[in-house]
C-alpha positions in Angstrom: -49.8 -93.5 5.8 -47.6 -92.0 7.9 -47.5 -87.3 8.0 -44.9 -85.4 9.9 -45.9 -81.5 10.5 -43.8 -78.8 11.7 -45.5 -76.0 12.9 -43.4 -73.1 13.3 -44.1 -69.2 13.7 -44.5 -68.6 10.0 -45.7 -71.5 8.1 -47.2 -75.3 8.9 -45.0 -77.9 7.3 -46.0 -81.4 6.5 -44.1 -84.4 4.9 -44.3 -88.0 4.0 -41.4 -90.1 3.8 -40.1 -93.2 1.8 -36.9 -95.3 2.5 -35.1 -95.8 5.8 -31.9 -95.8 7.4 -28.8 -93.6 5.8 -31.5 -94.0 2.6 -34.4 -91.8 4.2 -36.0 -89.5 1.6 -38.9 -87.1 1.8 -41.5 -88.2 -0.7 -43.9 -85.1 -1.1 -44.5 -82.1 0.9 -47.0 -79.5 1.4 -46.4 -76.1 3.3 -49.5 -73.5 4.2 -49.0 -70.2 5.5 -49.3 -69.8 9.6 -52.6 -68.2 10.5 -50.1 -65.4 12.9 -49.5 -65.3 16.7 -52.4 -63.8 17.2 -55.2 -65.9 16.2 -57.3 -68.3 18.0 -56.1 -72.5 18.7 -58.8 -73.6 16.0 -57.6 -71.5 13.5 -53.8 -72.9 14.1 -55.3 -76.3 14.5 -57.3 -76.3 11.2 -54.3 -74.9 9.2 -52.2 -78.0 10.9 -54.7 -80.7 9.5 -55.1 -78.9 6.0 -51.7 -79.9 5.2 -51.6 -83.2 6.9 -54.5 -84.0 4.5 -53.1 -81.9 1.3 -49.9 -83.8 1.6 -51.7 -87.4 2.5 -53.0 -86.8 -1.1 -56.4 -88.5 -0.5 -54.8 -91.8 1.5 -56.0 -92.9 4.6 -53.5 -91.8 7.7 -52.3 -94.0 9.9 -50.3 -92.4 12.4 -49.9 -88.4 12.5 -46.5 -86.7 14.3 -46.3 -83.2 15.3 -43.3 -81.1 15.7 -44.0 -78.0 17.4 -42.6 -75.0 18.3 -43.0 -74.6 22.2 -43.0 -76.3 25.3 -44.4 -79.8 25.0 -45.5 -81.9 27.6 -45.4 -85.1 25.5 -47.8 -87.8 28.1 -50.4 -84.6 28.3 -50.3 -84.3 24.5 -50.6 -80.4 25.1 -48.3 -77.1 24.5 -47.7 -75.8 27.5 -46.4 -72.3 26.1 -45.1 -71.2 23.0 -43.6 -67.9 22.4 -44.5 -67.3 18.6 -48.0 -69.3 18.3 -51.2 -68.5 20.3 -51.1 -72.2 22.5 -51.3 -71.8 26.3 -51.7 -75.2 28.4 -53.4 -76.4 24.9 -54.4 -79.8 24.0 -53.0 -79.9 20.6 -52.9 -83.5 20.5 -56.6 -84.5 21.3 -57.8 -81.7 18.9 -56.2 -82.4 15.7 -57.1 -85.9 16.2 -60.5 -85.0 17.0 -59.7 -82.8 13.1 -58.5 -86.1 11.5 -60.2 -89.1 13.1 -62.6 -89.2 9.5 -59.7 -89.9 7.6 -57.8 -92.2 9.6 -57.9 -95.6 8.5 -58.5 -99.0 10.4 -57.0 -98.7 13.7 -53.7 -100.9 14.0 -52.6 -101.5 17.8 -53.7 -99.7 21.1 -51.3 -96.5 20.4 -52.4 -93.2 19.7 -52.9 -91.6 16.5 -51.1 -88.6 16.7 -48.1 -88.1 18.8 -46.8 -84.4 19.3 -43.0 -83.0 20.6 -40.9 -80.0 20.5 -39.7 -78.9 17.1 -36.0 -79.3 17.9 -36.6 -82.3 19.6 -38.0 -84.1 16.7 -35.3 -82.2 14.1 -32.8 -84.1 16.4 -34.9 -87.5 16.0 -34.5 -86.9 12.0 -31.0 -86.2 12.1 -30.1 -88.7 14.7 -31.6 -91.2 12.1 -30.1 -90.6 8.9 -28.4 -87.0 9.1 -25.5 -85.0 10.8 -26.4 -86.5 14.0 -25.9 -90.3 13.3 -23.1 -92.1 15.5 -22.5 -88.1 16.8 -23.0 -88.0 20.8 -23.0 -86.0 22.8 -24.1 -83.5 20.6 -26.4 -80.4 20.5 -28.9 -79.0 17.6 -29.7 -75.4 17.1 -32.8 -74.3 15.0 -32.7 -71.1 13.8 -36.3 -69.8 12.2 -38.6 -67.4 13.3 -36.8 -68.0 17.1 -34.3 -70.0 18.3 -34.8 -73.9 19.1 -32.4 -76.9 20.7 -32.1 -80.7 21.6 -29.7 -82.4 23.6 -28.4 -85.6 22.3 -26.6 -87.9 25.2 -25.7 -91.2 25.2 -27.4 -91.5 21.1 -30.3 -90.3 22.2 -32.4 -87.1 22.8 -32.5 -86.2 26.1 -35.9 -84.1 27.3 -35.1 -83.0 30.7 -37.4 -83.3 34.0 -40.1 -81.2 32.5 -39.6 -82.1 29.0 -38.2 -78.6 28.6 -34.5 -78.9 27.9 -33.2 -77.2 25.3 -34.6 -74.0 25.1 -31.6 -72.1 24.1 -33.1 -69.3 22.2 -34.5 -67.9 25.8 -31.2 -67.8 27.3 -30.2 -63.8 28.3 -27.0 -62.8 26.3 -27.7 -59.2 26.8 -29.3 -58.3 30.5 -32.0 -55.4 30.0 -31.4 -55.7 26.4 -34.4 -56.5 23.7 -37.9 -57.5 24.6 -38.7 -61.1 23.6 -42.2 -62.9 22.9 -41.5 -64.9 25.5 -42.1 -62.3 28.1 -38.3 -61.6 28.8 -35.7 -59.3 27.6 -32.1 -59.7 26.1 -33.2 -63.5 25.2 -30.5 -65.0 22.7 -32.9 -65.4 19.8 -33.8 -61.9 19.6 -30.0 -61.4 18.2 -29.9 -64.8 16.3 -33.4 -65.5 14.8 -35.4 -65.0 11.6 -36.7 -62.0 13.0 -33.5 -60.4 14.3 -32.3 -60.7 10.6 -35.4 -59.0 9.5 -34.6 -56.3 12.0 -30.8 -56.2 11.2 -31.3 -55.6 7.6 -34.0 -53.1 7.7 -32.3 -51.0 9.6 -28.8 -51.4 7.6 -31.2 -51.4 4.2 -34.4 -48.7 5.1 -36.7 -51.2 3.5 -38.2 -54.3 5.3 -37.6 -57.3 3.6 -38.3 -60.7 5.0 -36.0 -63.7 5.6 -36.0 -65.1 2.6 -35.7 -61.6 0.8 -32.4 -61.2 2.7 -31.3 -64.9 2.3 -31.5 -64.1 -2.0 -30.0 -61.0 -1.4 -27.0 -62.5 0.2 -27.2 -65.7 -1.9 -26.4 -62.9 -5.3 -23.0 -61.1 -3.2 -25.4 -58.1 -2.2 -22.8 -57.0 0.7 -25.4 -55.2 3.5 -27.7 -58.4 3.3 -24.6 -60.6 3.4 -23.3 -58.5 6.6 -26.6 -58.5 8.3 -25.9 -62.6 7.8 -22.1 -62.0 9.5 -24.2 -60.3 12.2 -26.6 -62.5 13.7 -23.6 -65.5 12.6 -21.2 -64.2 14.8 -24.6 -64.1 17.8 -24.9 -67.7 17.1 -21.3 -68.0 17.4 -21.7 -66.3 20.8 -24.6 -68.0 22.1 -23.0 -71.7 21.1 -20.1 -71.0 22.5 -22.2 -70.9 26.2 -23.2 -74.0 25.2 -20.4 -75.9 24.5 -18.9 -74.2 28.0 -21.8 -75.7 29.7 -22.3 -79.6 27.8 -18.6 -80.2 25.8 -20.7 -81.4 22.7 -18.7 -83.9 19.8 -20.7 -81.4 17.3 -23.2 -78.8 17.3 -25.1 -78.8 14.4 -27.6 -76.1 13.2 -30.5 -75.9 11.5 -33.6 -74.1 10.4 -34.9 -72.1 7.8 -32.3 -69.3 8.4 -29.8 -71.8 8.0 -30.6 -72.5 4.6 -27.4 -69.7 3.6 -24.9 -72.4 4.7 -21.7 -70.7 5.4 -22.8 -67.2 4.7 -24.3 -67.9 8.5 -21.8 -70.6 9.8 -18.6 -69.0 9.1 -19.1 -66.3 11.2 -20.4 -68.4 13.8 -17.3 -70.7 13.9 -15.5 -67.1 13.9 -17.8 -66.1 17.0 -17.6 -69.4 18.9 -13.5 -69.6 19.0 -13.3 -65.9 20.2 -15.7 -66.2 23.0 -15.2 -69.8 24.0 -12.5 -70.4 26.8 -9.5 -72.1 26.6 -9.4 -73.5 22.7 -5.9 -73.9 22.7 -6.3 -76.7 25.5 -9.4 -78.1 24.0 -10.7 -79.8 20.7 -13.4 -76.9 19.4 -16.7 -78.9 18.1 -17.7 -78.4 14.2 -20.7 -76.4 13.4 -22.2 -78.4 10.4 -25.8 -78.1 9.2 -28.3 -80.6 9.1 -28.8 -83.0 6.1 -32.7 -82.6 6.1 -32.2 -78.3 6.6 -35.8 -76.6 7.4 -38.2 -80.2 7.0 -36.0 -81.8 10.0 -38.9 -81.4 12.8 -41.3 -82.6 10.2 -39.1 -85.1 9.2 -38.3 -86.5 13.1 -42.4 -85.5 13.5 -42.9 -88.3 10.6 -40.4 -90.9 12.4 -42.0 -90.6 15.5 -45.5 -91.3 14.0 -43.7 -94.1 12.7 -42.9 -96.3 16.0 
């Protein structure tokens, strides 16, 4: 059996598929709560391989993929650095193996067992298979969850860069001096356009502190301050794309993450905020902000692809 897991700042995602092609289907999927930034590698680690096993339902794995939120050095297997987990020059990949190798079954081929990439990278994977990114190139993707994550699709493919570090969007500076960001920085796009700057933006325009997904059922009922702290951090992604599209010309951008599980209570705004700060649209064709078909289980999703090859 092939798993995909996505681990993100808040919560370890794992899937198993069934079908292939335009037909591609999650079959069953387990999430478990993210131990927090602050605690140690094992404890990450162990969470990781609970739901790889929870969702492998007592099967024997064959092949485990991991999407995760950072910078990867895929050949290493490791996570380099990662701005909302506790992973520093880690060897993710040779650990959960080390986890899982009891419940692997007989070894088929010479490749390894468990394969590991960005988040956004393997999101892009997913969608470039069977979702909003299939036939679409060039083309970018924008996760939106706890941070901000990207992939750049050129030529039908993702494309990693030198260091297998392109697409790192959410720690571009939009506002110079402006808010610190996990990463170290300050004025980082994702700190207006995140999970967390929606958190922020509606406790301050609420004086309560809701979560994400508080907010997101707020605005989903027509409650107008949630649905305005929505327009808000929209019309940043608006902002932020439109540097994007200035610097690659996409076909498409397409978004996704858990925050953009709204749908157009988030991308509206964002069209709005991409044709008033992108140059020259009357002399241009503006690319289409459309969600992904696979919406927050993307990276697990491309994770579980991967796994697959």
């Amino acid at each position: 059996m092939h798993v995909g897991v996505d681990v993100g700042g808040s919560k370890v995602l794992a899937v198993v598929l069934t079908g292939s092609g335009a037909d591609l289907e999650v079959a069953s999927s387990v999430q478990v709560a993210m131990p927090g930034r602050e605690a140690p590698d094992a404890e990450v680690e162990a969470a990781l391989a609970r739901a790889v096993l929870e969702v492998a339902d007592g099967e024997p794995l064959t092949r485990v993929g991991i999407s995760a939120a950072g910078l990867v050095d895929r050949k290493a297997g490791t996570v380099r650095f990662a701005a909302h987990l506790p992973w520093r020059d880690a060897p993710v990949r040779d650990r959960v193996e080390a986890l899982l190798t009891p419940y692997f079954g007989e070894r088929r081929g010479r490749g390894r067992r468990v394969v590991l990439d960005n988040d956004a990278n393997c999101a892009a994977h997913a969608e470039l298979a069977a979702g909003a990114l299939r036939g679409m190139s060039p083309a970018l993707l924008v996760t939106i969850g706890t941070g901000i994550g990207g992939a750049v699709v050129f030529g039908g493919r993702v494309r990693h860069g030198a260091n297998d570090m392109a697409g790192e969007f959410g720690h571009v500076q939009v506002v110079p001096d402006g808010l610190p960001c996990e990463c170290g920085l300050r004025g980082c796009w994702e700190q207006y356009c995140s999970g967390r700057a929606l958190e922020r933006v509606a406790r301050v325009a609420l004086g309560s502190h809701l979560d994400g997904p508080e907010v997101a059922e707020l605005a989903r009922r027509g409650d107008p301050v949630a649905r305005e702290a929505f327009a808000t951090i929209g019309t940043w992604l608006g902002v932020g794309i439109a540097g994007l599209v200035s610097s690659f010309d996409p076909r498409a951008v397409v978004v996704g993450g858990g925050v953009s599980a709204v749908g157009d209570l988030l991308l509206e705004p964002a069209r709005r905020g991409l044709i008033d700060s992108l140059q020259a649209t009357a002399y241009r064709t503006v690319p289409d902000i459309v969600p992904t078909r696979f919406g927050p289980e993307a990276g697990a999703v491309g994770a579980a692809l991967l796994a697959g090859r």
